[in-house]
Each structure stands twice: as structure tokens, then as C-alpha cells.
C-alpha positions as CSV (number, residue, x, y, z in Angstrom):
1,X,-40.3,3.4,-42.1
2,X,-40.5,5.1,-38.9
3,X,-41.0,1.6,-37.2
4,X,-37.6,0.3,-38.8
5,X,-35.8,3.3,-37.7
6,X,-36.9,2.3,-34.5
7,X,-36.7,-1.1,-34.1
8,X,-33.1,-0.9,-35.8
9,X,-32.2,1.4,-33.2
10,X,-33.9,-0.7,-30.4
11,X,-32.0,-3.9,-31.7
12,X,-28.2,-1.6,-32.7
13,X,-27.8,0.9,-30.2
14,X,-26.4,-0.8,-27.7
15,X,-23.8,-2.1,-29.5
16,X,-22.9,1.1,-31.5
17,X,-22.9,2.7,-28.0
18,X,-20.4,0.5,-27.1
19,X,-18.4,1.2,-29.5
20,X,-18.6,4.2,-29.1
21,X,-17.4,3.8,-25.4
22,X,-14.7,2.1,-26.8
23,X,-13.4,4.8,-29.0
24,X,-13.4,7.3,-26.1
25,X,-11.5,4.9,-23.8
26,X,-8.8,4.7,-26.7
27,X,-9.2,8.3,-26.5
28,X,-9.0,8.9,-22.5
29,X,-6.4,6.0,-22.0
30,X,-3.3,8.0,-24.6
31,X,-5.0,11.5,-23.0
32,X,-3.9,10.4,-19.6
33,X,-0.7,8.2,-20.3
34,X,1.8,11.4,-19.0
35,X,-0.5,11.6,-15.8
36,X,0.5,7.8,-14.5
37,X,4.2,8.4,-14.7
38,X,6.5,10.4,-12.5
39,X,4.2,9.2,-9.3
40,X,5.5,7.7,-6.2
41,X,3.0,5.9,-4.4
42,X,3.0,3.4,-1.3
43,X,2.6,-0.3,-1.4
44,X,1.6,-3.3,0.5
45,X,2.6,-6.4,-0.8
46,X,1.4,-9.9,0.8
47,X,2.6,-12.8,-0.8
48,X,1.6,-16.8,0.4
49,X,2.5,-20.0,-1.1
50,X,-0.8,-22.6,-0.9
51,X,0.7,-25.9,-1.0
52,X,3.3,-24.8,1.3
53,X,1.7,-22.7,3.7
54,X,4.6,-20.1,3.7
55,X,3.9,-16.6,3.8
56,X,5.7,-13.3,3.0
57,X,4.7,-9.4,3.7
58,X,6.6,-6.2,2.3
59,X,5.8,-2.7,2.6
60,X,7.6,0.3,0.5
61,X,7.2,2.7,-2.4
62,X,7.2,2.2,-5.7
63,X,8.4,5.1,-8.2
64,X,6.9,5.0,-11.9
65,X,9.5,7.7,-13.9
66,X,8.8,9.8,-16.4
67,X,10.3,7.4,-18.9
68,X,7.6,4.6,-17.7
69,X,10.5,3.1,-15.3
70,X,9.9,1.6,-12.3
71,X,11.9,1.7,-9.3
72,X,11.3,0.2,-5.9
73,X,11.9,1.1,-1.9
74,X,11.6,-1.5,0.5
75,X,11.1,-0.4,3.9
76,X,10.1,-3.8,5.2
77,X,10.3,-7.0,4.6
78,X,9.0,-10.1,6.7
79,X,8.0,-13.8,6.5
80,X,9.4,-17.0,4.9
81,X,12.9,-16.7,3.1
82,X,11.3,-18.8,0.0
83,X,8.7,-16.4,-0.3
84,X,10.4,-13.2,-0.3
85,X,13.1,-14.6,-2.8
86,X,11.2,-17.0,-4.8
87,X,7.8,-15.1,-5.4
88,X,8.2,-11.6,-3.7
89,X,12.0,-10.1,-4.9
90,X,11.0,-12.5,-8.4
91,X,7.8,-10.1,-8.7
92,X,9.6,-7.1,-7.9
93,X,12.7,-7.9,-10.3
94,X,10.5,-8.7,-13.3
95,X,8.5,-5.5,-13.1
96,X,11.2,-3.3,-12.9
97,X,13.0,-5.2,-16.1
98,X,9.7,-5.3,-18.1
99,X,9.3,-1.4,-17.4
100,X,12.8,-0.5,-19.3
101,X,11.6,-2.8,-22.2
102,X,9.9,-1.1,-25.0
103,X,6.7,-3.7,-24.9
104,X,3.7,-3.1,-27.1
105,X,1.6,-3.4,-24.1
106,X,-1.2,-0.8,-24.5
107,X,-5.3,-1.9,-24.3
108,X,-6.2,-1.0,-28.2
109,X,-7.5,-2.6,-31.2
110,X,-4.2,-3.3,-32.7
111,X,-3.6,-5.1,-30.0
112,X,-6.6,-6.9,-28.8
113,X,-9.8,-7.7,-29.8
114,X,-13.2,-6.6,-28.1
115,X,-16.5,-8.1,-27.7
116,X,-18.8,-6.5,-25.5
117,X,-21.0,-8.6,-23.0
118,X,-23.1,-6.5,-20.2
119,X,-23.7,-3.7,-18.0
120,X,-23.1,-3.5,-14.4
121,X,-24.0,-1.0,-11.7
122,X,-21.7,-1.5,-8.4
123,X,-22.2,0.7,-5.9
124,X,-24.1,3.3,-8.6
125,X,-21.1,3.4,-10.9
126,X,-22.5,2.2,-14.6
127,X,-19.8,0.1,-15.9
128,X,-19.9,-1.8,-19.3
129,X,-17.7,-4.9,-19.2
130,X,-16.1,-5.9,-22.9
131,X,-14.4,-9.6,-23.2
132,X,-10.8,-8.9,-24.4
133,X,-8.3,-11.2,-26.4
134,X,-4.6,-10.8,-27.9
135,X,-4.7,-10.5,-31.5
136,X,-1.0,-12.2,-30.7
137,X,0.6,-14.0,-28.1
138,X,2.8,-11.8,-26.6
139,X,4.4,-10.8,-23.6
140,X,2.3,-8.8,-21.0
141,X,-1.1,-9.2,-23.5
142,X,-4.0,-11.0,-21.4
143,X,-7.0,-12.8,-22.1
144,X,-10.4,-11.7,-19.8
145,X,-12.3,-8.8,-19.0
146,X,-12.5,-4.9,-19.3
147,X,-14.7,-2.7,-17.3
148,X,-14.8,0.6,-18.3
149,X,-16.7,3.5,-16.6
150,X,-19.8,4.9,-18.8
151,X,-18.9,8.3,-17.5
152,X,-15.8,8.9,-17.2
153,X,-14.5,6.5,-19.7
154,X,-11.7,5.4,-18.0
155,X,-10.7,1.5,-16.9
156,X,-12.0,0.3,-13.7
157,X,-11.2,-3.3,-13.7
158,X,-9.2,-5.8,-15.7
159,X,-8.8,-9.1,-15.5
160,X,-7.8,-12.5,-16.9
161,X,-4.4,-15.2,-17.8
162,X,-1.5,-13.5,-19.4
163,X,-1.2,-15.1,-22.9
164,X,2.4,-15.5,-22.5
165,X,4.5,-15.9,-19.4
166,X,6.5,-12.8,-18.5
167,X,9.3,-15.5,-17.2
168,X,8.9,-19.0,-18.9
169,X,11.8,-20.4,-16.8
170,X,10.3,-19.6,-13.4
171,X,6.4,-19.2,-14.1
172,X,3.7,-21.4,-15.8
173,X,0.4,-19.2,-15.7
174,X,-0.3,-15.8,-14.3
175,X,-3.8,-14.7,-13.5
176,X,-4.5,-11.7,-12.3
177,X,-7.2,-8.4,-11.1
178,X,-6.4,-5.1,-11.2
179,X,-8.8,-2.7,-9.9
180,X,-8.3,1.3,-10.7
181,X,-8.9,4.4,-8.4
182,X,-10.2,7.7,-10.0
183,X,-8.0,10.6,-8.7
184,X,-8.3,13.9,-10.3
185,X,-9.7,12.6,-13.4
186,X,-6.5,9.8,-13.6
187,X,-6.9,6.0,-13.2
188,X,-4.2,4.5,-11.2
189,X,-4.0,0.8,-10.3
190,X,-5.3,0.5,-6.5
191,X,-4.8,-2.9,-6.2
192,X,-3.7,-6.2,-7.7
193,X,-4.8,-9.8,-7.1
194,X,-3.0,-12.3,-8.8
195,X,-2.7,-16.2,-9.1
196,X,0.7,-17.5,-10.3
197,X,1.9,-21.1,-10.6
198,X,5.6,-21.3,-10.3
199,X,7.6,-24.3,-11.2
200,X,9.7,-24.4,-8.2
201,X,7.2,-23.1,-5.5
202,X,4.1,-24.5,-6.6
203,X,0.9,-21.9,-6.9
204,X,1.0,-18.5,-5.3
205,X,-0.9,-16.0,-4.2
206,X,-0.3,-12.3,-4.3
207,X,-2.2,-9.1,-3.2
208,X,-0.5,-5.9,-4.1
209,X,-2.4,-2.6,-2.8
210,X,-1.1,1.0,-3.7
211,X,-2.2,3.8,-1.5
212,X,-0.9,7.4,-1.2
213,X,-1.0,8.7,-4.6
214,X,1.9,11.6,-4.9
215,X,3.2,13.4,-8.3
216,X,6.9,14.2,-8.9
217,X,9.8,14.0,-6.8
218,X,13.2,12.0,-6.9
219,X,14.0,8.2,-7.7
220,X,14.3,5.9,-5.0
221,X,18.3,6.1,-3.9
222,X,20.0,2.7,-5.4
223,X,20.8,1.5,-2.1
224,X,17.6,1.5,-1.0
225,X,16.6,-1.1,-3.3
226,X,18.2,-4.0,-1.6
227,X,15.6,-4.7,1.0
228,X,14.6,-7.8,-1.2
229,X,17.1,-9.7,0.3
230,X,16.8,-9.2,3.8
């Protein structure tokens, strides 16, 4: 008997473990949800266009609200005129309209399903990475990857193709990594890579990196939001 208990342990504890994991990222995740909004935060934006060889940069601040709003300051904006208004002021535009929406977006088992595949170790951090897919097709659900921190519980990578295009008339397929920085026990998104074919532009390439981290403060003043079409 005592050799079942322990070969059943041997063979299920990694996967009620991970579970487990799970449970307490469901947990952490709605714990912290207050704690990502009403942030400011600074952002670096490059933007390129491969078949073209055109290239954009813009650097500003970006405003979540309390209300999960985003807002946008554009302090600079530099490059080809295709990029900044076909792929850069696009990205821009479609975030802040898909913030005001009220989308079911949130990384939970009504909304996806989990499988769990391995355990990494970068840099000394464990990490156990699930495989994720949309229960249904729906705007801003992806299929890919989850890595979630052993310790802390929290997100540290996600990855993978949007199952449904935020904006059918301009965008085919959007792939995409978004890696998370622990600060004071919150993750916030540090940086996003992302792959996007366009049906006017062709494929693009964008890297998004948010630095700067500050709580409270005012929204961005309206007029400030116009640097998109410099």
C-alpha cells in the first residue's frame, strides 16, 4: 500500500501541483487587478515594416485609469509617414478603443483552457509554462503559452496568435510576447514584441517597452494626444 501511495504520488504530483499553481494565479491575477490601473508609465515604441523597409520610432507615456482606460502622450514621433499612420497611430487607436470596451478578456478557466507542459529555470527564477487555448474565438483571447512564477504566482510571459483579429478590416494575424516585471509584488507588462500582418502594409514588426513604473496622478491633457499625426 505504501508503494502505491508513493508511486501515485511520484507519477500525480506534478500535475496536481500544477494545478494547484494554477488556482493561485487565478487567485493572485483578481488580487492584483486594482494595482495595474491608475499607473502612468513611459514607453518606447519602434515600429518597421519588412517588405518595405520603412521604419517608425515614438516615445511618450501611456496612462491606464482607474476604470481600465487607456490614454496616451506622445512626446515624439519620427520615421516613415506609412509607418506612423498605418501601423504606429493604428496600434495606438485600437488600444485605447478596446480599453473602453467591456471585453471578457481575463486569463481563467472560463475563458481558456490549460495544459501544462514543463518547467524552466531562467536566470534562477522556476517558472512552469502551461499551453493555453480560447474556449471561444473571441476578441483579444490568444492561443500559446503561459509562464507563471512558482513563487510568486504571478505571469511572467505570455505568448502566441490572437484567435480573432482585434481589426479584421486592417489586420490579418497578430502574434505577439509580452514579458512582465515584478514591482512591489505587481506584474506589469515590460515589454511587447509582436508580429502583425496588415492588409495594406504587408507584415510588421513592433517592439513596445514600458519603463518608469508611477502610481496615480492626472490623465494625459486631450491635446496632447495628437502627436500621432505629426
Amino acid at each position: 500500500m505504501g508503494l502505491r501511495l508513493f508511486l501515485f504520488f511520484l507519477l500525480a504530483g506534478p500535475a496536481l501541483f500544477a494545478q494547484d499553481l494554477l488556482q493561485r494565479y487565478f487567485e493572485a491575477t483578481a488580487l492584483q487587478a486594482d494595482r495595474t490601473r491608475d499607473l502612468h508609465m513611459e514607453m518606447d515604441f519602434d515600429a518597421r515594416l519588412l517588405k518595405l523597409k520603412k521604419v517608425g520610432h515614438l516615445t511618450g507615456l501611456r496612462y491606464v485609469a482607474k476604470n481600465g482606460h487607456v490614454e496616451f502622450v506622445v512626446k515624439s514621433i519620427t520615421g516613415d509617414d506609412t509607418v506612423k499612420k498605418h501601423v504606429i497611430a493604428r496600434y495606438l487607436a485600437g488600444e485605447q478603443e478596446n480599453s473602453t470596451k467591456q471585453l471578457n478578456t481575463g486569463i481563467n478557466d472560463k475563458n481558456y483552457k490549460f495544459k501544462f507542459k514543463r518547467v524552466l529555470e531562467p536566470e534562477g527564477q522556476r517558472v512552469h509554462v502551461y499551453e493555453i487555448s480560447p474556449r471561444k474565438k473571441r476578441v483579444g483571447l490568444y492561443k500559446g503559452e503561459l509562464w507563471i512564477d512558482e513563487a510568486t504566482a504571478l505571469p511572467v510571459r505570455e505568448s502566441g496568435q490572437f484567435s480573432k483579429s482585434p481589426s479584421p478590416i486592417f489586420l490579418k494575424k497578430v502574434s505577439f510576447t509580452r514579458t512582465y516585471l515584478f514591482l512591489d509584488g505587481v506584474a506589469l507588462p515590460t515589454r511587447i514584441e509582436s508580429l502583425i500582418e496588415t492588409r495594406i502594409a504587408g507584415k510588421a514588426e513592433l517592439v513596445i517597452n514600458y519603463t518608469n513604473f508611477c502610481a496615480g496622478g492626472d490623465a494625459p491633457a486631450a491635446e496632447a494626444q495628437s502627436g500621432t499625426n505629426q
